[in-house]
N, C-alpha and C positions, 0 to 999 in steps of 0.2 A: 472646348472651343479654342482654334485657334486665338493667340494672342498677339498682339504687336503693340511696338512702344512708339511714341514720338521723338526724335532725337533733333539737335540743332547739331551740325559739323563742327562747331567749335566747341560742344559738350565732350567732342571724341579727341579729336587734333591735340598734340600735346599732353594729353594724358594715355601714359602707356595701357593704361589699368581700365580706363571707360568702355571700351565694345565688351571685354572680357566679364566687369560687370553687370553690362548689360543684360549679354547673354546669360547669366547665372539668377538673372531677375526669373525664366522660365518662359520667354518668350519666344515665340519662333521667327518672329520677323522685325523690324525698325521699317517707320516709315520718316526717312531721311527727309531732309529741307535741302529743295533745291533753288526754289524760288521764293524767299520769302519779303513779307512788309518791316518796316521800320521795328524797332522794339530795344527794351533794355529787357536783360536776362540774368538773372543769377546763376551761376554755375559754382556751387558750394562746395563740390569735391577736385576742381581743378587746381593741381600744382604749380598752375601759372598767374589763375586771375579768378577772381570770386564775380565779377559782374562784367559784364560782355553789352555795348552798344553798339546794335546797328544803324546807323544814321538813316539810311532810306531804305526804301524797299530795291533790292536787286537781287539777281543770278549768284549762286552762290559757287558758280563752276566759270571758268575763262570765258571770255566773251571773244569772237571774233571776228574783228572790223568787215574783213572781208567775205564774209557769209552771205553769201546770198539770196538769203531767206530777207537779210535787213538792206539789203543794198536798197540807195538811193529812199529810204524809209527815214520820214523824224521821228516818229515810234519803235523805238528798239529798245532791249532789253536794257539798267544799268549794271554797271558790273560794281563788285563787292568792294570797300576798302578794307582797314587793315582790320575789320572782325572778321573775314571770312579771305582772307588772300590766298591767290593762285587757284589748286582747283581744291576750294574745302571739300566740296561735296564728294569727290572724286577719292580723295584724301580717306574722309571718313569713312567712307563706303568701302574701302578695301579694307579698310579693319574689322570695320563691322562685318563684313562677307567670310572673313579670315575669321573670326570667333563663333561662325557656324551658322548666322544669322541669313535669314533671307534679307534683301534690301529692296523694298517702293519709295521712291520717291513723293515729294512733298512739295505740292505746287500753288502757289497763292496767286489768283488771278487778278479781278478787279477787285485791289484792294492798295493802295498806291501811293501815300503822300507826296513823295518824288516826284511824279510822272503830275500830280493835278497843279504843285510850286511853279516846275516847268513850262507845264501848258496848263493854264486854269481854263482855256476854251475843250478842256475833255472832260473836264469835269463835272457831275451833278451838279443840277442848277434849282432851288426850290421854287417853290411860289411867291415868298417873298424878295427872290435874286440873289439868293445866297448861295454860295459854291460851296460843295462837300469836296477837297481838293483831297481825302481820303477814298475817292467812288468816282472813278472813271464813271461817264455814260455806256454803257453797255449797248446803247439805239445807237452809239456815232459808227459810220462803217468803218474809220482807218485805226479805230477801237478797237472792231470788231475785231479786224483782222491781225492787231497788236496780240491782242489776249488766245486768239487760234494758234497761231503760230509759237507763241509763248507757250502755250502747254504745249506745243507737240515739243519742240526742243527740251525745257525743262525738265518733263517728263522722262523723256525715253533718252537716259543718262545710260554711260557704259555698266554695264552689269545687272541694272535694276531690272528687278521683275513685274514690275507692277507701279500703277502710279496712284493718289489721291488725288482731285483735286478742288481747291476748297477756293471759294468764295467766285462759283462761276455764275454770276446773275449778277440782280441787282444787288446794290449794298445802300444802306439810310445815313440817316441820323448818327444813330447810333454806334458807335466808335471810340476805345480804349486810347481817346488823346491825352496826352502828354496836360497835366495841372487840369483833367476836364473840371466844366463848371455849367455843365447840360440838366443835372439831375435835380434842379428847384421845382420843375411843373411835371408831376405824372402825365407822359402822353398817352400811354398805355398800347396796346396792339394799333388801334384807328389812327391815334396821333403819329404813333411811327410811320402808318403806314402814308397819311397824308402829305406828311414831311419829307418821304423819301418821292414823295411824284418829283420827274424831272422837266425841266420846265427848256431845255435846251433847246435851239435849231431842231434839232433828229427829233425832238421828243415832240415836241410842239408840233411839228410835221408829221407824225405819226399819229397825236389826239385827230389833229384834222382829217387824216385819212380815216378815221374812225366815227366821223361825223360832229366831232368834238370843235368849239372856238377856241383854244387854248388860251385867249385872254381871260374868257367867258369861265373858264376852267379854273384859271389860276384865281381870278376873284371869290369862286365858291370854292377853295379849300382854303385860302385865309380868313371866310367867312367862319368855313368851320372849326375853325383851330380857335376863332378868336375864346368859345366858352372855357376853351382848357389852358387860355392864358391868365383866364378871371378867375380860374382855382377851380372848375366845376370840373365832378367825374369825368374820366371816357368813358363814353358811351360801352363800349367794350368789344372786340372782334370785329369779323365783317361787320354786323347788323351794324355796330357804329359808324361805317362808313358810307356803308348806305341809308343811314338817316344822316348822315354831316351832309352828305352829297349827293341824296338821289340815288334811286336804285339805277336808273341810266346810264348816267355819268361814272356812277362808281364802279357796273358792269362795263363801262365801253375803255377806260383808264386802266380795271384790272385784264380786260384781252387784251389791250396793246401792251403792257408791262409783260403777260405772260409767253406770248407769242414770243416777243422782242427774246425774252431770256430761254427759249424752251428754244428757238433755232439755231441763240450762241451754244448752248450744250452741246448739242448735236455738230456742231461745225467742228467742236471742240476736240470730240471723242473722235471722231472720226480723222479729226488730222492729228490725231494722238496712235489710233491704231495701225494710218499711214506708214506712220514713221517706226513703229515696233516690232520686235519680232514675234513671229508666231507664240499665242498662250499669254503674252505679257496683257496684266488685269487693269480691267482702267475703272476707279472709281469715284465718287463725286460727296464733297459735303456736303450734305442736304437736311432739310426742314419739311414736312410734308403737308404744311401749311401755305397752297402755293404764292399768297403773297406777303408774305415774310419775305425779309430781306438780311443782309450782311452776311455772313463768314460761311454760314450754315443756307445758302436760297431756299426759297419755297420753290416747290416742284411738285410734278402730280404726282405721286407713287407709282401711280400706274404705267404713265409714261416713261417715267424716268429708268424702268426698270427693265423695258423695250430698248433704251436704250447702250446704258451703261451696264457693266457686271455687276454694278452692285451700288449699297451707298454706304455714307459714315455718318453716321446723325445722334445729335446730343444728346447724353440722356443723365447728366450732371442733377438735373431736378426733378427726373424719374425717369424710366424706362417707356412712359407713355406713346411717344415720339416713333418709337418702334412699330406699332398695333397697323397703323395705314399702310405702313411697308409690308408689313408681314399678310399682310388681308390678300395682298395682291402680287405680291412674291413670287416670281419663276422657282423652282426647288432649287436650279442649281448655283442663283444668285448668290452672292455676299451681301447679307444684311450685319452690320458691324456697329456693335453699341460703342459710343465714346464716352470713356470715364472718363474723369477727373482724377489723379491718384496723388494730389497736390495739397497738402490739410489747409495750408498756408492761401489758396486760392480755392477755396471752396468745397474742396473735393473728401471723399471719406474713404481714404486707401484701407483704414480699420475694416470695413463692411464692404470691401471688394469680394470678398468670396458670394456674399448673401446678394449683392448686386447685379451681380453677373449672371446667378444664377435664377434672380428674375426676370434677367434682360434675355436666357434664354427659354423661358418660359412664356415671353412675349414676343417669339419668333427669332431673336438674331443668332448668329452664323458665326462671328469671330466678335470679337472683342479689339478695342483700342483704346490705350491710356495715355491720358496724358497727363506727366510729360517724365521724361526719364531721368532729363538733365535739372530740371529743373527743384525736384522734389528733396528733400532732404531722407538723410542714412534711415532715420525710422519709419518714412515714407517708403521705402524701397525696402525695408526687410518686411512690409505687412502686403506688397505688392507679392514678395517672393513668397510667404507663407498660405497667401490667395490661391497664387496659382501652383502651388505642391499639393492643394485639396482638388484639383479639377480631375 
């Protein structure tokens, strides 16, 4: 199976030695960061700096004022400061291109602290009036058409062959913030998923179009939340949601949620293929659990695979995740397991040979690890020992 690595441009930039290692990990491809979220990184082999902060989420290539894609737009990309200055992405990718590697690019859509500080009117809104200022509303149109246009440029970067793109749908709760202090009450699948209902103008206007009171609405999911704030189980999966809420309400919430995110895909890919040239691959983070939310969306397998080349979907806590894709898989798709190859975050680079080789026995196509930059020297030689058995 094809392999590819995760890289950040500042894991390359300034270190003469990083694409060249890269490449000697046995991988055929990087898929580069062009657009990414906020984050602190460790980069343990760099002769410049062992940890890398990016303050917000931006472009990680030149932005330009007078592009016409953003004219007269208060939704436009931001551009990088001094972790990613001038054009890193551009930067990196000629190195990496130059040490023999293929390069896709790396696109983070709604997923945004920046953009919700800014404008907190884009922002998820819960039931009880809380703003996720990490989760753009994905239902607001001048959103929409933020995040469309956002992947077709980020994307289709000079040289890339291909693109990822991660967190195109809805995004919850849930979220890697900075001192979080979320994890005192198991919500479980139902409570995430309660949590992430958006209660915004668009959204709100959207239940009603559904038949839904949105006031009416937003009262029975804090109803239903309130047992998982007294310490009682979740219920567990859908069934939990439709006993917290109603088989009604909780079918007529999860088609407008689905609709809502299966038309931005679509808008997505398509002014991603617009903008590309011939052959260049476009693929998407995905969870096959369609309503799931955050990094990885729920999607239907089915559909999703009508649409895009293919998907990248997590399989850190097994290869399971795989089976709904694979059930319904075009042959010449890309189904692409994502490891973890990180010891330090989770991940077990030790049993990367034995993992892979059940993730292709559960149907996937390539393989993707992450992270390159990120892993440390005994990390990367059990990555490199992995894939000289393949």
């Amino acid at each position: 199976m094809k392999a590819s690595a995760f890289v950040y441009p500042w894991d390359v930039n300034g270190d003469p030695d990083a694409a060249r290692r890269i490449a000697a990990l046995g991988v055929e491809q990087v898929t580069l960061a062009s657009a990414y979220h906020s984050t602190r990184a460790l980069t343990p082999r760099h002769p410049r700096h062992r940890i890398v902060t990016a303050e917000h989420a931006a472009v990680l290539y030149p932005t330009d004022p007078a592009d016409e894609r953003w004219a007269g737009r208060e939704l436009r990309p931001y551009a990088a400061g001094a972790w990613a200055p001038g054009d890193a992405y551009g930067e990196a990718a000629d190195a990496l291109a130059d040490a023999g590697l293929d390069v896709h690019t790396w696109v983070v859509l709604a997923h945004n602290s920046r953009l919700g500080a800014d404008r907190p009117d884009t922002s998820v809104v819960n039931a009880y009036g809380d703003r996720y200022p990490w989760a753009p509303c994905i239902a607001q149109p001048a959103t929409r058409a933020y995040l469309v246009d956002l992947a077709a440029e980020a994307a289709v970067r000079p040289g890339a062959r291909g693109t990822e793109l991660e967190s195109l749908g809805w995004y919850g709760l849930a979220h890697l913030h900075a001192h979080d202090k979320t994890g005192a009450i198991g919500l479980g699948d139902a409570g995430q998923y309660l949590m992430a209902l958006c209660f915004c103008q668009s959204c709100r206007a959207g239940y009603g179009g559904q038949g839904l009171d949105p006031d009416e609405l937003a009262a029975a999911v804090r109803a239903a939340l309130e047992p998982l704030w007294r310490g009682e189980p979740d219920h567990g999966g859908w069934a939990g949601v439709e006993k917290s809420l109603g088989d009604e309400k909780a079918a007529l919430t999860r088609a407008w949620r689905e609709e809502t995110a299966r038309t931005l895909q679509e808008a997505a890919v398509e002014a991603v293929r617009a903008a590309a040239p011939a052959g260049f691959q476009v693929l998407l983070h995905a969870d096959p659990v369609s309503y799931h939310v955050g990094a990885n969306p729920g999607v239907d397998p089915a559909r999703i695979l009508s649409v895009a080349d293919g998907v990248v979907v997590p399989c850190t806590g097994g290869a399971g995740l795989l089976t709904p894709f694979a059930e319904v898989g075009r042959k010449e798709g890309v189904l692409a397991a994502n490891l973890v190859v990180v010891s330090g975050m989770g991940g077990s680079p030790a049993t990367l040979a034995a993992d892979a080789e059940r993730a292709a026995g559960l149907g996937a196509t390539e393989l993707r690890l992450y992270h390159a930059g990120l892993a440390s020297d005994g990390d990367l030689d059990s990555v490199r020992d992995a894939l000289a058995r393949r």
